[in-house]
C-alpha positions in Angstrom: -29.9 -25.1 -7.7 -26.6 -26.6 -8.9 -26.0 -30.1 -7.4 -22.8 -30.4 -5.1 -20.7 -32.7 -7.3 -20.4 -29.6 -9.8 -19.6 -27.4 -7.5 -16.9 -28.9 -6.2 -15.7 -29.8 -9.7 -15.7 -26.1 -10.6 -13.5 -25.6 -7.2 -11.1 -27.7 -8.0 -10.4 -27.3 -11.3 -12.0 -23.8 -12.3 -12.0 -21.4 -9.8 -9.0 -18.9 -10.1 -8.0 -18.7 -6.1 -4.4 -17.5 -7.0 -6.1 -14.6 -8.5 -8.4 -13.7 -6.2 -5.8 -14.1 -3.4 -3.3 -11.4 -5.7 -6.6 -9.4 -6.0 -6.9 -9.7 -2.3 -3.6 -9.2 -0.5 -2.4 -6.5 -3.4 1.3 -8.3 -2.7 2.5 -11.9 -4.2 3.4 -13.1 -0.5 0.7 -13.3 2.4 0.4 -10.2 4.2 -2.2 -8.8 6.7 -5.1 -8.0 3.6 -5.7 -11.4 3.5 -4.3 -13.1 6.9 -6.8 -10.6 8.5 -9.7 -10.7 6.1 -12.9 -12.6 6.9 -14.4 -15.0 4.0 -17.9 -16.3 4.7 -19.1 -19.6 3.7 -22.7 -19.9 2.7 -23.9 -23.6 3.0 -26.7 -25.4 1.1 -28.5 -26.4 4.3 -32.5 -25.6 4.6 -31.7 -23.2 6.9 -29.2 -21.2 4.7 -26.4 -21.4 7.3 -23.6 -18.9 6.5 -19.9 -19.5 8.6 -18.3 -16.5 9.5 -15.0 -15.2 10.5 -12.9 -17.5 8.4 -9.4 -16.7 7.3 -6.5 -18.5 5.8 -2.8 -17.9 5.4 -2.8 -18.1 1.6 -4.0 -19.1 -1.0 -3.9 -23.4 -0.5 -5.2 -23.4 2.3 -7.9 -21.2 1.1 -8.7 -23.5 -1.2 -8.4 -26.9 0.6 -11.1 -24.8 3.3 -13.3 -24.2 -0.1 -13.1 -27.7 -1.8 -13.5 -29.3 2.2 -16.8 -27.1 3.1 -17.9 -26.9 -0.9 -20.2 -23.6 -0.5 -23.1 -22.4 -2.5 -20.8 -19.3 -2.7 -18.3 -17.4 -0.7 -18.3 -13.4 0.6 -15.8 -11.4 1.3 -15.5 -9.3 4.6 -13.1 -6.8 6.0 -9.8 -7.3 7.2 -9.9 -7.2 10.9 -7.2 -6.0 13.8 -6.4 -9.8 14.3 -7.1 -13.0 12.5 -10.9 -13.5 12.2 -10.9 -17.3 12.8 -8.7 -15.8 16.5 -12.1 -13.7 17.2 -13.3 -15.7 20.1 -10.0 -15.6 22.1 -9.2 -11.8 21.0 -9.6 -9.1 23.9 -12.8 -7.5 24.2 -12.9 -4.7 22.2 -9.8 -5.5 20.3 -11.4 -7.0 17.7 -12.5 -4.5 15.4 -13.0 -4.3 11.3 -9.8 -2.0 10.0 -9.8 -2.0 6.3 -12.3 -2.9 3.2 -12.9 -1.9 -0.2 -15.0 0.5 -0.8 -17.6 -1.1 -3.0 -20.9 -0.2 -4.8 -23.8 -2.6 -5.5 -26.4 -1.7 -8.8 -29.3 -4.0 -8.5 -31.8 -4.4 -12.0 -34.7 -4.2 -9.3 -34.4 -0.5 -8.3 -34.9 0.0 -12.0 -38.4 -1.7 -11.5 -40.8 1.1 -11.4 -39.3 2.3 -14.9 -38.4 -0.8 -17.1 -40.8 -2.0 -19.5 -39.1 -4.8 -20.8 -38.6 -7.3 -17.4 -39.2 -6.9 -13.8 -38.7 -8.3 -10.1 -35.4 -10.9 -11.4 -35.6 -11.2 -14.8 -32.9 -9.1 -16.6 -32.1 -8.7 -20.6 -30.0 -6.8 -22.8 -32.4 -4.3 -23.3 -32.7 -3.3 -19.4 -29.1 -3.8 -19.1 -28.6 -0.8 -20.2 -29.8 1.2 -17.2 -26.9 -0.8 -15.7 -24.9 0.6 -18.9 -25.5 4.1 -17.9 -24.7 3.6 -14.0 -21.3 2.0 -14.8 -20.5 5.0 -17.3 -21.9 7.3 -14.6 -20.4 6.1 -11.2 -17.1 5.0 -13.0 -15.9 8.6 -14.2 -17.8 10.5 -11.3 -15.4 7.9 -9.2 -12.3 8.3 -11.1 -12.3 12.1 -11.5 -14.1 13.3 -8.3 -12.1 11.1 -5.5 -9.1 10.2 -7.7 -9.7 6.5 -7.2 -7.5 4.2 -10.1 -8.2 0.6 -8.5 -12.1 -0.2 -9.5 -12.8 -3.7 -10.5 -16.7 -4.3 -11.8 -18.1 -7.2 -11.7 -21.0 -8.8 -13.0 -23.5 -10.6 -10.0 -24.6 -13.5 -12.1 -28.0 -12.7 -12.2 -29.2 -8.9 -12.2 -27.0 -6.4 -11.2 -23.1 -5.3 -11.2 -20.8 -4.9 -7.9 -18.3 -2.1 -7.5 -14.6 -2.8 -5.6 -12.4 0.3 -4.9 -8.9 -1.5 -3.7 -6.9 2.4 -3.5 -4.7 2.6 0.0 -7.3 5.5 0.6 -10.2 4.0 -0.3 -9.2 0.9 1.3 -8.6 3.0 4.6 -12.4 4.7 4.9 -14.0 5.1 8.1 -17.6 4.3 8.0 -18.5 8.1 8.3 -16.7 8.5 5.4 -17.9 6.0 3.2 -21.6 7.1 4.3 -20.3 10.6 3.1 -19.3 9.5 -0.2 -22.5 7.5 -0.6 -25.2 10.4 0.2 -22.4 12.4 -2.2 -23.3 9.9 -5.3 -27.0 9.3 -4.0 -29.3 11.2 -6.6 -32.2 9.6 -7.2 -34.4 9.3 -3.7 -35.9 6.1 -3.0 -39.8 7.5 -3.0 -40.6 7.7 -7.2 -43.2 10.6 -6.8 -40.6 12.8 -5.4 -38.4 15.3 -7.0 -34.9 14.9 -7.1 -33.5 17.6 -4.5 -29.9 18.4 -5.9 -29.8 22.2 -7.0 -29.9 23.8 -3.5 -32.9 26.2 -4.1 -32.8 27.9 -7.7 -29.5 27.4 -8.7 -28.2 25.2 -11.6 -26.9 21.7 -11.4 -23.8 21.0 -9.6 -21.0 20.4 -11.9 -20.5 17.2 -11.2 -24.4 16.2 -12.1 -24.1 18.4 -15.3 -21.1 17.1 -16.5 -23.5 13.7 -16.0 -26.6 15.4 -17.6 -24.5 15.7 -20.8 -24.2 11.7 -21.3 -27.7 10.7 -19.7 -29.9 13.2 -22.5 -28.9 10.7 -25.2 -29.1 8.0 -22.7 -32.3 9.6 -21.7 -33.6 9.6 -25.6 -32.3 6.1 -26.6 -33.2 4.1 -23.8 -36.6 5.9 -21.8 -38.4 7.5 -24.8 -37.4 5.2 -27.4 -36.3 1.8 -25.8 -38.3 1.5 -23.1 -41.3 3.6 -24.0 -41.4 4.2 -20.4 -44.1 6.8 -20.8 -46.6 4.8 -23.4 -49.2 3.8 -20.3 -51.2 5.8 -18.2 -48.8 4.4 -15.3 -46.0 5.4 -16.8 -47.0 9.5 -17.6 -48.7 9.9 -14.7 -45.3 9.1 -13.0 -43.9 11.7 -14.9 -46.3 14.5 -14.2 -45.8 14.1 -10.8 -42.2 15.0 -11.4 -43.5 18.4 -13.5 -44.0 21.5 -10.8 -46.2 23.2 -12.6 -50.3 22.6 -12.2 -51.3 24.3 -15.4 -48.4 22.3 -17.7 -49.7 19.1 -15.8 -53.3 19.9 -16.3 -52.4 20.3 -19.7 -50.6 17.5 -20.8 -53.0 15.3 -18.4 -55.7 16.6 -20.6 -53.7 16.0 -24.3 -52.6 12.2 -22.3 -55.3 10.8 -21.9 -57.1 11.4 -25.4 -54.4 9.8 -27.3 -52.0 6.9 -27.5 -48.5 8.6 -28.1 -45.2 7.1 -27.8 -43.1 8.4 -25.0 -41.1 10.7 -27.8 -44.0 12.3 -29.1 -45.4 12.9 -24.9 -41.5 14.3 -24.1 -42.4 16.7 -27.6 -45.6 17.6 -25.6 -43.9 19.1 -22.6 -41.1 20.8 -24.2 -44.0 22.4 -26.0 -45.5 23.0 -23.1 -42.4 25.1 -21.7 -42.3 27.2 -24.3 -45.8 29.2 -23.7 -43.8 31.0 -20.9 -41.5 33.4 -22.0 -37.6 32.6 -22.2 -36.6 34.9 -18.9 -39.3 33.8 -17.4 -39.4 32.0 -14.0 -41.6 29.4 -14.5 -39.5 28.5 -18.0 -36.4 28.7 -15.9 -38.3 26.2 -13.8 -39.4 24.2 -16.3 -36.3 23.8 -18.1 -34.6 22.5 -15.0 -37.6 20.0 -13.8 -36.6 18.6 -17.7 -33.2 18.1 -16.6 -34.3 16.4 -13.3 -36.5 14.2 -14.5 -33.6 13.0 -17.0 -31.6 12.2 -14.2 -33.9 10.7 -11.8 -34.1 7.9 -14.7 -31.2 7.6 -15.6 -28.8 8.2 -12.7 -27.1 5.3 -11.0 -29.2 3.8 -8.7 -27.6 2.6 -5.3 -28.1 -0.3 -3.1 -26.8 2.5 -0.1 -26.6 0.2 2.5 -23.8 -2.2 1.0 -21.2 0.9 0.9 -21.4 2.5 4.2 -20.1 -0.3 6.7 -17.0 -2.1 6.4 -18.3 -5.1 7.9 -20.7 -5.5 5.0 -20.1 -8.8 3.4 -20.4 -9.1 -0.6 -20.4 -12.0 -2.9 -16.7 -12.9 -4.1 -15.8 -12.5 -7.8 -16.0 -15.6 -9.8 -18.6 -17.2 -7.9 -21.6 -19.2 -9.5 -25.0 -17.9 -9.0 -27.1 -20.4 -7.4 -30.1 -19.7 -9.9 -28.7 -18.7 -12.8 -25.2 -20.9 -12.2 -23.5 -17.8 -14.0 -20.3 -17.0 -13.0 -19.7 -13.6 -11.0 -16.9 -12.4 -13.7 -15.3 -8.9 -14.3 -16.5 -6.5 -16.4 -14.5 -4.0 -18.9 -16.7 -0.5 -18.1 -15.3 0.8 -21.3 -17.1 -1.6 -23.2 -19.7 -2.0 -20.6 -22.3 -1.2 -23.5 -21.6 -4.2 -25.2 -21.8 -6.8 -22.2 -24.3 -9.2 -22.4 -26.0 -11.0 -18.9 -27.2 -13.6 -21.2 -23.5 -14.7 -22.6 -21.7 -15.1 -19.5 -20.5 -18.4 -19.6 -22.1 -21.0 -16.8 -20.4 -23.3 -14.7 -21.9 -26.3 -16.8 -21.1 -24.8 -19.8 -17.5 -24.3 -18.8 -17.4 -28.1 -17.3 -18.6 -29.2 -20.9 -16.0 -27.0 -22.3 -13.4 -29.2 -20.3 -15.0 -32.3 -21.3 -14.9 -31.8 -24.3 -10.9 -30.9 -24.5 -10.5 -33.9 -22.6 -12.3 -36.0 -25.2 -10.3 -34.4 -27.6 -7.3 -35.7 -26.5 -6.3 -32.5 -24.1 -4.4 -33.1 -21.5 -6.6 -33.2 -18.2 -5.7 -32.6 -14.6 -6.9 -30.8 -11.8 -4.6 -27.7 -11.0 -5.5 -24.3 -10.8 -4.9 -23.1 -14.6 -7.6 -25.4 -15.9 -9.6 -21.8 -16.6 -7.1 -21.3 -18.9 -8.6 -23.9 -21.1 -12.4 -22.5 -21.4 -14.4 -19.3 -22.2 -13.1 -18.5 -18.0 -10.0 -17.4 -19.8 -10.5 -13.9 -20.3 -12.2 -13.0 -17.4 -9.4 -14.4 -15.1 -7.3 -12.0 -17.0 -8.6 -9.2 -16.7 -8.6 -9.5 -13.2 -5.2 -10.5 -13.2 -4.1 -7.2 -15.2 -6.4 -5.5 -12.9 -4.1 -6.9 -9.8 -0.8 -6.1 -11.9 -1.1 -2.6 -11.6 -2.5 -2.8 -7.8 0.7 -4.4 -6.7 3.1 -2.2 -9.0 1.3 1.1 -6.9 2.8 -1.2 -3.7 6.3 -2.0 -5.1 6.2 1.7 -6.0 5.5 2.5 -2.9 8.1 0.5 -1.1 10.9 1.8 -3.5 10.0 4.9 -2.6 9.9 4.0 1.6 13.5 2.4 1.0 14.8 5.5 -0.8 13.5 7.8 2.0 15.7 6.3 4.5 
């Protein structure tokens, strides 16, 4: 756990609240996204006490709240009707969530029943890359099947990545809605032994998953067969014949399995070999050949923490918060070079406090104001998100030109 005085150090002098507040409010001057929106404090008390429905007019007073209460970490809630910290004298019934992000949480531990490498917490560049392959994934499937432009990734601090989708429409979601888009972009089911059920009897893949299928197969190869060896033990093929509906090719292979020690290339070998005693028109080829392309997908497709998307009273851990554990900082990620992030070199709140000590002792100027970030390995994290905000609030001036002109 990382003592209080640190904490509050890395408040004052570290944390980037102009940003987050830009990030926030898509506008340079208060408005309703932020007046409105609940933050949530969690305390380091035995009990884990979190304080709810606070809300601030901007971005001072946001912080004075922070450095005054000094948090383990903060979340992030909707905005509401009315002001949050107002809930207890709002109408009944009045008080309702109205808008949120639409956000997407990737957790290492869904990946357990497949990694090799690490399991339950633990997390390394290796199994990163399941993480890899869901950014990729979700990312373009996002972009170019709902049209969203605002996604900001960001890393959790310990094991897993967090989606936010800050588009007007996205922004706007009803809780149906968001449960629509989730069971849209749910693929793998949560039960291992069972089939993935996405090609609506015999047909092919949708396109969506096929134009998916095309970047998971070397995915697939690289990371399962040859990585991860994921099909070395008895464990691990048995999990994959279950996925193989056909009794004689499982028979078979079971048989072949449990004789030798392959790697998980040469047992993949085995069943394409398999697939080829039927003949090519044939229907249990046909059926075959697609249960290959399933089983691709069920381990490499993103896997979704489902129940984080679908209400927009769900509160998520702010950007640029430390991680209790790990005391890594929650920092953006670029998903075009998602491949080569590394958990393991995301700089920690000591590390950046040692980073300012040492400018200080070098005869750096020192003194607490909000750009200290500027002066460590925060630097470039805080600017992405800040070029990330840039083009949120150019979509509203855009908008507002074009509301002035229509008059």
């Amino acid at each position: 756990m990382i003592s209080p005085e640190i904490m509050l150090t890395f408040y004052r002098r570290l944390y980037p609240f102009k940003s987050i507040f830009h990030w926030l409010n898509h506008e340079p001057t208060p408005d309703d996204l932020f007046v409105k929106r609940e933050i949530a404090f969690n305390l380091s008390t035995p009990e884990d006490v979190i304080i709810r429905y606070n809300s601030f007019n901007d971005h001072d007073e946001f912080k004075k709240a922070v450095c005054k209460m000094n948090p383990t970490r903060f979340e992030i809630g909707p905005v509401y009707t009315s002001r949050p910290r107002d809930k207890r004298t709002a109408r009944p019934g009045t008080f309702n969530a109205a808008k949120r992000e639409l956000v997407f949480d990737i957790d290492m531990t869904d990946y357990d029943p497949i990694r090799t490498c690490c399991s339950d917490a633990d997390i390394c560049k290796r199994c990163w890359s399941f993480i890899s392959a869901a950014v990729r994934v979700l990312d373009t499937a996002i972009r170019e099947q709902f049209g969203y432009e605002h996604l900001l990734w960001v890393y959790s601090g310990r094991r897993g990545i967090h989606l936010w989708i800050s588009d007007k429409e996205a922004m706007g979601l009803t809780d149906e809605q968001r449960k629509s888009i989730v069971n849209w972009l749910s693929v793998v089911p949560k039960d291992e032994s069972k089939r993935l059920n996405v090609r609506f009897g015999s047909r092919p893949l949708p396109a969506s998953l096929q134009t998916s299928l095309d970047h998971l197969a070397v995915v697939f190869t690289e990371l399962i067969l040859y990585d991860q060896d994921c099909f070395a033990s008895e464990k691990g093929w048995e999990a994959l014949l279950k996925l193989i509906p056909d009794a004689r090719v499982v028979d078979a292979l079971r048989t072949q399995w449990g004789s030798s020690s392959s790697s998980s290339q040469e047992k993949w070998k085995d069943f394409k070999s398999e697939i080829k005693h039927y003949k090519k028109d044939s229907s249990q080829r046909t059926a075959l050949t697609a249960a290959m392309e399933d089983i691709i997908l069920q381990y490499t497709y993103p896997r979704l923490d489902e129940n984080v998307s679908k209400k927009r009273n769900h509160l998520l851990k702010a950007p640029f918060c430390v991680h209790p554990k790990t005391g890594r900082i929650c920092v953006p990620v670029d998903p075009a070079r998602i491949e080569e992030f590394d958990p393991e070199a995301v700089p920690t709140v000591t590390q950046l406090l040692d980073e300012l000590d040492s400018e200080a002792g070098a005869g750096a100027e020192s003194s607490e104001h909000h750009s200290d970030w500027e002066r460590t390995s925060l630097k470039p994290y805080v600017d992405m998100l800040d070029k990330h905000n840039q083009r949120i609030m150019e979509e509203v001036r855009k908008e507002k030109r074009g509301a002035d002109m229509s008059w």
